[in-house]
N, C-alpha and C positions, 0 to 999 in steps of 0.2 A: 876566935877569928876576929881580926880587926872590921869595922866598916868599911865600906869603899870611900875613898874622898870623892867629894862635891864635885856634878859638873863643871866645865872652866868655860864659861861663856864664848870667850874668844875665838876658843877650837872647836864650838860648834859655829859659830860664823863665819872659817874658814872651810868647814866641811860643805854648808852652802852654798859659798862662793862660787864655785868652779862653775856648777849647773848653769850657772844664771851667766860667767862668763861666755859659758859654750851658746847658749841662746842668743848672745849680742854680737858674738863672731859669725855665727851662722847671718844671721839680719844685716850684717854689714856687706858680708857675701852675695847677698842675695840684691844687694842694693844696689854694688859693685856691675852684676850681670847685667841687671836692667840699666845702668849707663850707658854698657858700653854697647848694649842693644838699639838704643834710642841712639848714640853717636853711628851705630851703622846705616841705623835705618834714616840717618842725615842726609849721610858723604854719600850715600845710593841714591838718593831721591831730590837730593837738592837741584836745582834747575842750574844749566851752565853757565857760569859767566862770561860774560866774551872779555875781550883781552883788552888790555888797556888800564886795568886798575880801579878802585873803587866807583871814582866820577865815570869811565868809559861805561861800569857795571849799571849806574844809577841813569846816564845817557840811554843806554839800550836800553834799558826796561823802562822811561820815559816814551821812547821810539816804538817799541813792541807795542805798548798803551793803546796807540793811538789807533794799530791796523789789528786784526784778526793774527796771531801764532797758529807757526804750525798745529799746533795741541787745541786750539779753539775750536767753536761753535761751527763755521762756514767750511771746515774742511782738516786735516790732521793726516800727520805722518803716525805710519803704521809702527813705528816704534816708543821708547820711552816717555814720558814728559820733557819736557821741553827738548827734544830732536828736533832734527832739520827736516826738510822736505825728505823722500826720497828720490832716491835718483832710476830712473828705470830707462829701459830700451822702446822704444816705437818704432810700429812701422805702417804704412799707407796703405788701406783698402785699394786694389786693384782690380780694372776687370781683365779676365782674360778667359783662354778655350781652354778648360779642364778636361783631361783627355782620363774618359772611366778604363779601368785597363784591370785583367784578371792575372795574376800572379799562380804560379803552377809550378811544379817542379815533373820536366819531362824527361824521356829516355830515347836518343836515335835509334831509329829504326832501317833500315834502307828497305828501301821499297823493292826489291827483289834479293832474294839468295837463291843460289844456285848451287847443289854439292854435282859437278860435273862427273859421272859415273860412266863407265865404258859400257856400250851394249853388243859388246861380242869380247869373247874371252880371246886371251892370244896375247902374244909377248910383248911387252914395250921394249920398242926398237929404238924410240928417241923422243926427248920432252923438249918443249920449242917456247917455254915459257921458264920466267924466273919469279922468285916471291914477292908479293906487291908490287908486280906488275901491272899497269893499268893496259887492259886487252879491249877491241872493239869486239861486237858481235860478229861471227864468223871465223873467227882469227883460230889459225893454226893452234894447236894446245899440247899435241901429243900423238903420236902414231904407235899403230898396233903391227906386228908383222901380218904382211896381205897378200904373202905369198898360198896358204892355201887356201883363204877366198876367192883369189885367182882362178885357183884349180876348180873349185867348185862353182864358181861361174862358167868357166870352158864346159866343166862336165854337164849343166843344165843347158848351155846352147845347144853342142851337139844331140845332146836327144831331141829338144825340140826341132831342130833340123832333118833328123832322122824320122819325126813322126810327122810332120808334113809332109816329108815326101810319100810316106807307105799312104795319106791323105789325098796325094794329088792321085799316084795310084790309083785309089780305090775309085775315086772320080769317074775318073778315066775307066774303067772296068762297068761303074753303073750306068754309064750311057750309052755302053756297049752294049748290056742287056737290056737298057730299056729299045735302043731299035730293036734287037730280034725278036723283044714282046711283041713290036707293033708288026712285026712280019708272024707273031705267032710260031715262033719257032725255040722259045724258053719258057719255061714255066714262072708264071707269077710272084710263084714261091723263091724264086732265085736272086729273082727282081727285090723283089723287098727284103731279104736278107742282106743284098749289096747293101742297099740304102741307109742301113743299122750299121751298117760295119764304118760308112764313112760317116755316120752322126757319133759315133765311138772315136772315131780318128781326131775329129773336130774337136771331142772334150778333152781328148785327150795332148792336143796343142791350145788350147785353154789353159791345161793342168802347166804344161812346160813354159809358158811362157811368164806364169806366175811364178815359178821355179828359179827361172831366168833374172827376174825382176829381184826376190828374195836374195841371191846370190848374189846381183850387183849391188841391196842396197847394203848387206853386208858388208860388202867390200868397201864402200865408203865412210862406213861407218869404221875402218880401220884408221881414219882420219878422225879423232878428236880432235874437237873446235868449239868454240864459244857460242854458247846459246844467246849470252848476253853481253852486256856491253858494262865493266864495271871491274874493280881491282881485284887481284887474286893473294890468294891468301897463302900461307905458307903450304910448302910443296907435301904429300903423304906419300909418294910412292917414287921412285928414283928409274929409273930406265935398267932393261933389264929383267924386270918380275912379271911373273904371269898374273896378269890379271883376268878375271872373270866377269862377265855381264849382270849388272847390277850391285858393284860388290861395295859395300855399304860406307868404306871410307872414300872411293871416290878418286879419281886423279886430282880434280882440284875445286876451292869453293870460291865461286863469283859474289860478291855482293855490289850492286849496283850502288853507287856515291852520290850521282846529279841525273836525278833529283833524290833525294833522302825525306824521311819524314820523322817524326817527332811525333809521339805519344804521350799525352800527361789525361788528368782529370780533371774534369770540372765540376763544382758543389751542385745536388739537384736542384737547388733554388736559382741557378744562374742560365740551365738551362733553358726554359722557355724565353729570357731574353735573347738568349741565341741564335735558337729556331724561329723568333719572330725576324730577326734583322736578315738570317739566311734566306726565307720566305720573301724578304723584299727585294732579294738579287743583290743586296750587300756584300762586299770582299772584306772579311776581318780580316784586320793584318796584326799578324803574330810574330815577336823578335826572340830572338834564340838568346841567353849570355850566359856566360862561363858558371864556375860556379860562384863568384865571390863576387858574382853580378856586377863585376867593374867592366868587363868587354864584349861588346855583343860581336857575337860569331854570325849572325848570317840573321835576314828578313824572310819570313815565307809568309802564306797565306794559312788561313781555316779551310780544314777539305772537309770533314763530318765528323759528326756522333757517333756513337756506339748505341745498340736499338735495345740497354736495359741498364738498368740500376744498379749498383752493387751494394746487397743492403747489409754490406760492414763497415760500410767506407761511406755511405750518402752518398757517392759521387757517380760521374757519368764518363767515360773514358773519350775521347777526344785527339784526331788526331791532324796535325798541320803539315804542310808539303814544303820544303824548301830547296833553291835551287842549287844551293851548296859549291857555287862557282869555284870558291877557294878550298874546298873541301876541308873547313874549320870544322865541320861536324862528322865526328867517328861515330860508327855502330857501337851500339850501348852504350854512349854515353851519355852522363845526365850532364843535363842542361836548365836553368831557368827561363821558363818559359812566360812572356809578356803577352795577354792577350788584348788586342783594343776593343773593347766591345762596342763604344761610342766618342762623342766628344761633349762636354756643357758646353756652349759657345757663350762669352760673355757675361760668365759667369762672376762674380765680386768673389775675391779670394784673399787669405792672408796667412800668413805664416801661421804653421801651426802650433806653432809654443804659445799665439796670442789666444787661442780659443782655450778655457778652460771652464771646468764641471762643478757645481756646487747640487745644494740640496732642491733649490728650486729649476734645475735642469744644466744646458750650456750658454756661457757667457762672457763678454769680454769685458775689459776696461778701456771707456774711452776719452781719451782724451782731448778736454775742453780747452776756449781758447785763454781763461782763466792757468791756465796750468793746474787743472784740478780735474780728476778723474772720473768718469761714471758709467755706475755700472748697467749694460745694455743687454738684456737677455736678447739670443739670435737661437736661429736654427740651423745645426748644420746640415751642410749636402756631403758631394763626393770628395776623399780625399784622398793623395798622393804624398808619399815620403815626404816632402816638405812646405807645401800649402794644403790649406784647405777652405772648400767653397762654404760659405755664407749663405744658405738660401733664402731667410729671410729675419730683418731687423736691425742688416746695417746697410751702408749708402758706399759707392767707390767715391773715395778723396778721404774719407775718417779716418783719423789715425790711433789707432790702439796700442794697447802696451803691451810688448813681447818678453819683456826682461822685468826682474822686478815686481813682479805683480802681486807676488806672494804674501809682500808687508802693507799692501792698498786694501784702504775698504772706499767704500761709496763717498766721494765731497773728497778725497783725502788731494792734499799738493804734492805736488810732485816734479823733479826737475829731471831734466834730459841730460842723456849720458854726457851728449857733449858739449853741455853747458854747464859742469860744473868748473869749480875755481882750477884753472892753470888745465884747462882743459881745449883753450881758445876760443871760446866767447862767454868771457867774462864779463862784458856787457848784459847780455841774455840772462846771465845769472843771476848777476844786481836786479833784473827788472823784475824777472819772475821767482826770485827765492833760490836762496842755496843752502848752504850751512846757516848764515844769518841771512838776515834781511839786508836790504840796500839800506832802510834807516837806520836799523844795529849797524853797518858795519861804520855809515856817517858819525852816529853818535860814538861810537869805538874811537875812530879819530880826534873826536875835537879832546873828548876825554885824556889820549894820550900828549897830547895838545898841553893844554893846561895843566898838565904834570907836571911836563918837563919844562914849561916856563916859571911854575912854582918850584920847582929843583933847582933854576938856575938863577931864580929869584933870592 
C-alpha cells in the first residue's frame, strides 16, 4: 500500500474559511438591524420642524427658548414630545333649579272595570250600544224581554190587593166583637181569635208587598244600563240569546278612561323621602311618556303606596292618578313614568361629560386664565341625563373642560375648540397657543423670508 500524500496547506485554509466568513456576515447583519433601529427610533422622536426651512427651523427653536413648550416644566400637552397644545371643548358653571325626579317603568290601569252581567235571565230583545263606544252612567246598554216580569208583577199586585181587603174585613169583624164584649154578649175567646187573624192578615200584606216590590224591581232590571261612566269594550253576546243572571261573560265590559291611573314601583330606599314630602301636604307631580320617552302623553299627580315590600324586587308599588283628557293612556299599557320628588334650587351645574372619576374620587378640569388646566377635586350631587350638580368645590362662572379631557393632566395647555387655526379666531390662537406658538410661527416667517431673498439673490 502506497502512503497517503502530505497535507496541502491551502485546502485546509479554505476548509476554515467559510466558518469565519459566516461569523462576519452574521455581525454585519446584526449591525445592519441596530441602524435601522436607531434611524427609527429618530424619524419617531425627533421634535417637529415648523415649516420654512432650515433658518425658519433654527428661528423657532431660538423663539421656543425664550418661553416655556408645550412639553416643558410650567405645563405640557398630553401627547408626544414636542405637540401642540390640545385642543378641548369648555363649558361655564351655571346655577340653576335641578329638579330630583324618580324614573319608573309603569302599567295603565283604569280606575274602575266593570264586566256588566244581567241579573235576570230572559232573552235579549235588543243591544243599544256598539264597540268602543264611550257610554255615561245610566245609559241604555241592553234589554231583556219584560213581558213576563210584567206578568208576575200583575200577579203579586193583585194578591196583595186581595189580602188587604180579606185585612180590612177582619177589621171590621174585630170591632164588631169587641162591642158585643163590652155588652157581654161574645165570648172573650172570639175576641182574641179575631185579633190574631187580622195580625196574620197584616203580615201577610207585609209579605205581598215585598212581592210586589221584588217583581217590579225585576222588571227594571230587564233594562241593562251602565253602572259607570267609561268606554265599552268589544260586544260578547249579540241580541237574541237567552241570557241568565250572573252569567260570567257578561253583556259588556266598562273600563273607566278619565281619570285612569298608572302603577309602577319605587326602590325601598326612596320611600321614606316620599312619605316625608306626602306627610308635608306636598302634590308630587308625576309625567306619563311613551316608551321611547320622546313624548309625554299626560301629567297626573302621586295618590299612594302600597302598605309592604316585595322582597324580590326591593321595591314598593306605587300608584299615580291621571286625568287622561285626551285619552293618550290605554289600559295596560306601559308607560315611563317620571316622578318629581323635589327641586335643588340654585344649584351650580355642568354638563356631565365634564365631571369625571379618578383613583382619588370625582374631578373636573379647570380651566385657567393662562390657558392651562387644573385639576379640582368636587363633590357630586343630583343628576339628570345631561347636567350634573356640583355640591361642593367648584364656583358658578368656572369654566371646565367637557371635550378632550382625556390627553390633560394637571399644568397641561390647552387651546379651545374654536380658537384653533382657520377656525375664526386666529387671533386667540397666536396669543394663547396652537399648533405653534405666536413666536414660532413669527420666527417661521422671517425664516422663509430670508430664503427666498437668498434664492433670488
Amino acid at each position: 500500500m502506497e502512503p497517503a500524500p502530505p497535507a496541502d496547506p491551502s485546502a485546509a485554509a479554505d476548509r476554515a474559511a467559510p466558518p469565519r466568513r459566516r461569523w462576519l456576515g452574521a455581525a454585519i447583519a446584526v449591525l445592519a438591524l441596530i441602524g435601522l433601529g436607531a434611524l427609527a427610533w429618530y424619524l419617531t422622536t425627533r421634535p417637529a420642524l415648523p415649516a420654512g426651512g432650515p433658518f425658519a427651523a433654527a428661528a423657532a427653536g431660538s423663539a421656543a427658548s425664550g418661553a416655556p413648550g408645550p412639553g416643558g416644566p410650567t405645563g405640557g400637552g398630553g401627547g408626544r414630545r414636542g405637540a401642540g397644545p390640545s385642543t378641548v371643548g369648555i363649558a361655564t358653571a351655571t346655577r340653576a333649579d335641578l329638579p330630583v325626579v324618580l324614573d319608573a317603568l309603569g302599567t295603565v290601569t283604569p280606575s274602575v272595570t266593570v264586566t256588566v252581567r244581567p241579573q235576570v235571565s230572559g232573552v235579549l230583545t235588543s243591544i243599544a250600544f256598539t264597540e268602543g263606544q264611550m257610554v255615561k252612567k245610566g245609559q241604555l246598554l241592553a234589554t231583556i224581554d219584560p213581558r213576563p216580569f210584567e206578568i208576575t208583577l200583575q200577579q203579586a199586585i193583585g194578591a196583595r190587593m186581595r189580602d188587604e181587603a180579606q185585612l180590612e174585613n177582619g177589621k171590621v169583624q174585630l170591632q164588631r166583637y169587641q162591642t158585643l164584649l163590652g155588652q157581654d154578649s161574645i165570648a172573650r175567646q172570639d175576641v182574641d181569635t179575631q185579633a190574631a187573624a187580622v195580625k196574620q192578615l197584616e203580615g201577610t200584606i207585609v209579605i205581598d208587598r215585598a212581592n210586589e216590590n221584588t217583581a217590579r224591581l225585576n222588571l227594571g232590571y230587564t233594562r241593562i244600563v251602565a253602572p259607570v261612566a267609561g268606554r265599552i269594550g268589544l260586544r260578547p253576546v249579540d241580541s237574541g240569546n237567552y241570557v241568565t243572571a250572573g252569567d260570567a261573560t257578561g253583556v259588556a265590559v266598562i273600563t273607566q278612561l278619565n281619570p285612569i291611573d298608572v302603577e309602577f314601583s319605587v326602590p325601598q330606599d326612596r320611600v321614606p323621602e316620599i312619605q316625608a314630602s306626602l306627610a308635608k301636604g306636598a302634590t308630587l307631580a308625576v309625567s306619563a311618556f311613551d316608551r321611547t320617552r320622546t313624548r309625554k302623553l299626560d301629567e297626573g299627580t302621586f295618590s299612594t303606596l302600597d302598605n309592604q315590600v316585595d322582597v324580590q324586587t326591593g321595591t314598593v308599588k306605587a300608584k299615580a292618578r291621571f286625568v287622561n283628557a285626551a285619552n293618550a293612556l290605554f289600559p295596560n299599557q306601559f308607560v315611563n313614568v317620571r316622578l318629581l320628588m323635589r327641586s335643588v334650587e340654585g344649584a351650580v351645574v355642568v354638563p356631565v361629560t365634564a365631571l369625571r372619576t379618578g383613583p382619588n374620587g370625582d374631578f373636573v378640569y379647570v380651566l385657567n386664565d393662562d390657558r392651562t388646566v387644573s385639576v379640582r377635586a368636587v363633590q357630586r350631587g343630583v343628576q339628570t341625563n345631561d347636567v350634573i350638580a356640583v355640591a361642593k368645590g367648584l364656583q358658578a362662572g368656572e369654566r371646565v373642560v367637557t371635550e378632550g379631557g382625556d390627553r390633560l393632566r394637571d399644568g397641561a395647555r390647552v387651546q379651545l375648540a374654536s380658537e384653533r387655526p382657520g377656525g375664526g379666531a386666529s387671533g386667540a390662537s397666536g396669543a394663547f397657543g396652537g399648533r405653534r406658538g405666536a413666536s414660532g410661527a413669527s420666527a417661521a416667517g422671517s425664516g422663509s423670508r430670508r430664503r427666498q431673498n437668498a434664492e433670488g439673490g
